[in-house]
N, C-alpha and C positions, 0 to 999 in steps of 0.2 A: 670755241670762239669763231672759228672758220665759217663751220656751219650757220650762226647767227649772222655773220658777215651777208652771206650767201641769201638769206632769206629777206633781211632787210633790203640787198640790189632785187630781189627779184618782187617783191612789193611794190617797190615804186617803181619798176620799168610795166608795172599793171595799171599804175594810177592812169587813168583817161582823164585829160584838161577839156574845159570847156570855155566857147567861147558863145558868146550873144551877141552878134551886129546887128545896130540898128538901122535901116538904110534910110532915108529921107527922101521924099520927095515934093518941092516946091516949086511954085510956079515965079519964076521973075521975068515979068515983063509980058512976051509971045512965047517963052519960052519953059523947060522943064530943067530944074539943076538938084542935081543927084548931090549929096553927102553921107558920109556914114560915122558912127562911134562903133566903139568895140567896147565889153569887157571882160576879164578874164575870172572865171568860177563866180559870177555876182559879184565882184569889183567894181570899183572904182572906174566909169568909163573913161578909153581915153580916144585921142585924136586919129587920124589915122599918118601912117598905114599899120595894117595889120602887123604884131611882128612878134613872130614866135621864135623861142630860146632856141641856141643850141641845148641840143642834146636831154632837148625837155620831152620827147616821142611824140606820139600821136594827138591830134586836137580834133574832137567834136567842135563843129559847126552850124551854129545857125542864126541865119540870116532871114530878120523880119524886116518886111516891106513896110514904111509910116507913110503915108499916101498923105497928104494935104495939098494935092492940086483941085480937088473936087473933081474928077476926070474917070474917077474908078479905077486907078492904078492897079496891075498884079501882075504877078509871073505869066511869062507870053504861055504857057504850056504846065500840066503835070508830072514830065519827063524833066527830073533836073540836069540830064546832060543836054537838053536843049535850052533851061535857064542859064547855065553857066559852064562858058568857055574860059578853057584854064590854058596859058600859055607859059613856058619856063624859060627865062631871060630877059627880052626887051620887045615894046612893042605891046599892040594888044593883040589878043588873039583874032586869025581870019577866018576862023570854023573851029568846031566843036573838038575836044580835047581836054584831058586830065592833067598837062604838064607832067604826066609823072610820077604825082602827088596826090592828086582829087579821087575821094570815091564819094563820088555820089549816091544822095542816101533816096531822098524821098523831097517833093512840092506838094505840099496841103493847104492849111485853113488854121489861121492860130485862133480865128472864132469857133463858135459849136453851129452856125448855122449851114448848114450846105449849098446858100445862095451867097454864103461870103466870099470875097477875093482870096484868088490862091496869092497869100504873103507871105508864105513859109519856107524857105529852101532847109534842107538840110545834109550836110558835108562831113567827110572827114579827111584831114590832110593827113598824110603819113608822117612829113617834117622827116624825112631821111633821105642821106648821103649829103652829097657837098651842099651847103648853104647856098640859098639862091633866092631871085624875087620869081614870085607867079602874077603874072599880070591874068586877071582874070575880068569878064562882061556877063556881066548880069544884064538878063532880057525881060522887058516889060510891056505888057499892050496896055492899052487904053481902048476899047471896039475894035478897031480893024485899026488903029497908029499902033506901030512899035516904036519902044526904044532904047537905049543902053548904056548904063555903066561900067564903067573900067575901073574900079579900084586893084591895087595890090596886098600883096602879103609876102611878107618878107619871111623865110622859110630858113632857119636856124642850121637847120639838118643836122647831121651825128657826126659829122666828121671835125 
């Protein structure tokens, strides 16, 4: 019975969770206002912030760019440690950084064309040790404008 015990913890500390953000972007007024949803393994989307269990391990991330300013919105760069600065506590981040927690994977094209906007980040947070928020900024151009979001992610950890 041990043995089975044994085998069913070690299955699920294998399960890899996934998440799907959606980012938005609109224009109100002169200006650009970023929001996002999240969902968890094709759920239900919810509000933010991002907030992952304790003691739930590792989460797959990725975050699609939804561009409706007509401006050609996309990731400033193909290098996602220069799309996203990850900071762990308060604050947003003042330069680039994993908190701790971020491995950054890869910035593509969720189109097939090679003339599409790079809108694709992709992330994985560890979600270990003491529970904590990652304030993280996502970087965007428009030609030669940049500019950026701060959302969070509240980080469960194992402790």
């Amino acid at each position: 019975m041990q043995s089975e015990d044994l085998r069913h913890e070690s299955k699920q500390a294998d399960v890899i969770n996934n998440i799907a953000v959606r980012v938005f972007a609109n224009t109100v007024g002169n200006k650009i206002a970023f929001t996002h949803d999240w969902a968890v393994n094709g759920g239900q989307e919810q509000a933010p912030p991002i907030d992952l269990p304790s003691k739930s391990g590792s989460w797959n991330i990725d975050l699609q760019l939804h561009d409706f300013t007509g401006l050609g919105l996309e990731f400033e760069s193909s290098n996602p440690d220069d799309v996203m600065w990850v900071h762990k506590g308060t604050g947003c981040p003042g330069g680039k950084g994993s908190g701790g927690q971020m491995n950054f994977k890869s910035v593509g094209r969720s189109g097939p064309n090679p003339n599409d906007p790079l809108d694709l980040l992709k992330v994985n947070d560890d979600n270990q040790g003491a529970a904590c928020d990652l304030h993280f900024m996502l970087h965007f151009k428009a030609g030669q404008k940049k500019y950026q979001y701060d959302p969070i992610i509240r980080n469960g950890g194992t402790n």
